[in-house]
N, C-alpha and C positions, 0 to 999 in steps of 0.2 A: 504494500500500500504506500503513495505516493506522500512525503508529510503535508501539504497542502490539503490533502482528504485526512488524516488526522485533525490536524486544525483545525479544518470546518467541524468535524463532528463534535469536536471540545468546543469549539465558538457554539453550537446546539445545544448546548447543554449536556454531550456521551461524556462524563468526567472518566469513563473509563476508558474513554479512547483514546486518552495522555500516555497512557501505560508504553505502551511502543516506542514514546518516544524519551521516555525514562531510560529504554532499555538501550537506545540506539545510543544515548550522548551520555550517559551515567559515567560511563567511565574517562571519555574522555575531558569532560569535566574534573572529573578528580586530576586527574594528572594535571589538567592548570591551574588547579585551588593549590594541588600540593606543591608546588612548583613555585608560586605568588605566596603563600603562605609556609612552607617549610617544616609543617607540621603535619601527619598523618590523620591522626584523630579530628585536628580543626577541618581537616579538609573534606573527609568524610562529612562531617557537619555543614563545613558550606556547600555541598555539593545537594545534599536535603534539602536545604533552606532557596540554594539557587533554585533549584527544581518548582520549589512551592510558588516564589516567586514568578517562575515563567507561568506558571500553570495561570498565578492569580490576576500576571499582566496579559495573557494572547490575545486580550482584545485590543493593545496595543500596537498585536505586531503586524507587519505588511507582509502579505507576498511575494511582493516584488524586492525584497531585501529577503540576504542568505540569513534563512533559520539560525543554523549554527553561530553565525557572525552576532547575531542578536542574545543569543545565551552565553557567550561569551564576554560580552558586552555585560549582562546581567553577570556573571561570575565574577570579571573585572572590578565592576564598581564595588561589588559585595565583600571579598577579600580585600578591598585598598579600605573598604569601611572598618573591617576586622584588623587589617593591620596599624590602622591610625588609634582602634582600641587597645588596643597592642599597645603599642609606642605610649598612648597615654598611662597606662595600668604599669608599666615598666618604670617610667618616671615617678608614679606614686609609691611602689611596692618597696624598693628601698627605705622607705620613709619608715614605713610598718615592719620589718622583715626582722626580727630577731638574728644577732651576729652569731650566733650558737645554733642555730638551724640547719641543722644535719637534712639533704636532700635523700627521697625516700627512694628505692631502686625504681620505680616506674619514674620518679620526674628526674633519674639523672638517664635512664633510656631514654626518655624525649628531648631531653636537653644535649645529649649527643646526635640522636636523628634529627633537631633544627640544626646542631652545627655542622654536620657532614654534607645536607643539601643545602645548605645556605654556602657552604665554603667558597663555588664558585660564584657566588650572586654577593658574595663580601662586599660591602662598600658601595655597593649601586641603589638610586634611590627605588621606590616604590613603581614608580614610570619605568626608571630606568629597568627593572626586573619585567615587566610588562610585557614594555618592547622588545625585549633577547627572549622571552619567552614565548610570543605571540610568533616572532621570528624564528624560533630553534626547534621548539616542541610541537606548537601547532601547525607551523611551516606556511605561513602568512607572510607574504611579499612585504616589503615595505608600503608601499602604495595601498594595499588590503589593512595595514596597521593604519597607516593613518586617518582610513573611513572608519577603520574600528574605532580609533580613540578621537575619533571627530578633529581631525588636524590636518594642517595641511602635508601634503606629500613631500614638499624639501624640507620642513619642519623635520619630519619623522626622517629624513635620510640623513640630516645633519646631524640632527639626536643620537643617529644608531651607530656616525662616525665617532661622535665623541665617546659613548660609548667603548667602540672598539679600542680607542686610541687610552681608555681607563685600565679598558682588560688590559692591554697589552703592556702597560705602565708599570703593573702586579705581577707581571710574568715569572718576575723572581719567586716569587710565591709559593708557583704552580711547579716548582721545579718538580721534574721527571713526569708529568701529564703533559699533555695535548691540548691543552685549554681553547687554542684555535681553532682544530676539530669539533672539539666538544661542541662548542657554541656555531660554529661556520660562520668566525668572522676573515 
């Protein structure tokens, strides 16, 4: 079934005829929450919540724009909201946070899986991870990025230079990786 005939049946009122398309972007979803966000668990989480979301906006969405491009769109803004809470709860956590606070074995396993995929996204802002990732993992053009993040197109190729010229800067870093590869810059 074609998604445009999903759509309409969800536009009718078939809430059960979402289900297909749960099943078709679930996952690819995840891979960008986890990738934007750097946590497993949160990402599983926004990838629910983005869902719910599409499900609560399709009367928003057009045909004539790519489905996909539009939930990711919805996943983008979702995770950069999650990550700003982030950022804020981190500046306050210290404040509260006992010096004597021995981490428990699950939050020092999460706190090495945020630092092991964050390692190559070190030091890049929120955008900046965005765009190398709308770029690397979802394999979206430059030009495709910058309808995505509503920008213009030398905008988003100047970004992706700087960008690269950031990566490359840190190269020391990455001694014995590929980081070039990894990312295809």
């Amino acid at each position: 079934m074609k998604i445009e005939e999903v759509i309409r049946q969800v536009k009718q009122g078939d809430c059960n005829a979402f289900e297909p398309i749960i099943h078709a972007y679930q996952q690819r979803l995840f891979a960008y929450c986890l990738y934007l966000l750097g946590n497993r668990q949160e990402a599983e989480d926004a990838v629910q919540e983005v869902l719910i979301k599409a499900y609560q906006s399709l009367h928003l969405y057009h045909i004539d724009q790519s489905f996909l491009a539009w939930l990711y769109k919805i996943a983008g803004n979702h995770c950069l909201t999650l990550l700003n809470r982030r950022k804020k709860w981190n500046s306050l956590l210290p404040k509260f946070w006992r010096q004597s606070h021995e981490p428990s074995a699950e939050e020092a396993v999460s706190k090495r899986l945020e630092n092991d995929l964050d390692d190559l996204l070190r030091g890049l802002t929120a955008e900046e991870r965005q765009i190398i990732i709308l770029h690397t993992i979802v394999g979206y053009t430059l030009d495709e990025i910058a309808e995505h993040l509503e920008l213009k197109a030398g905008t988003v190729r100047k970004r992706f230079e700087r960008i690269r010229k950031k990566l490359r800067s840190t190269s020391t870093d990455w001694e014995g990786t590929n980081y070039e590869q990894t990312i295809r810059v």
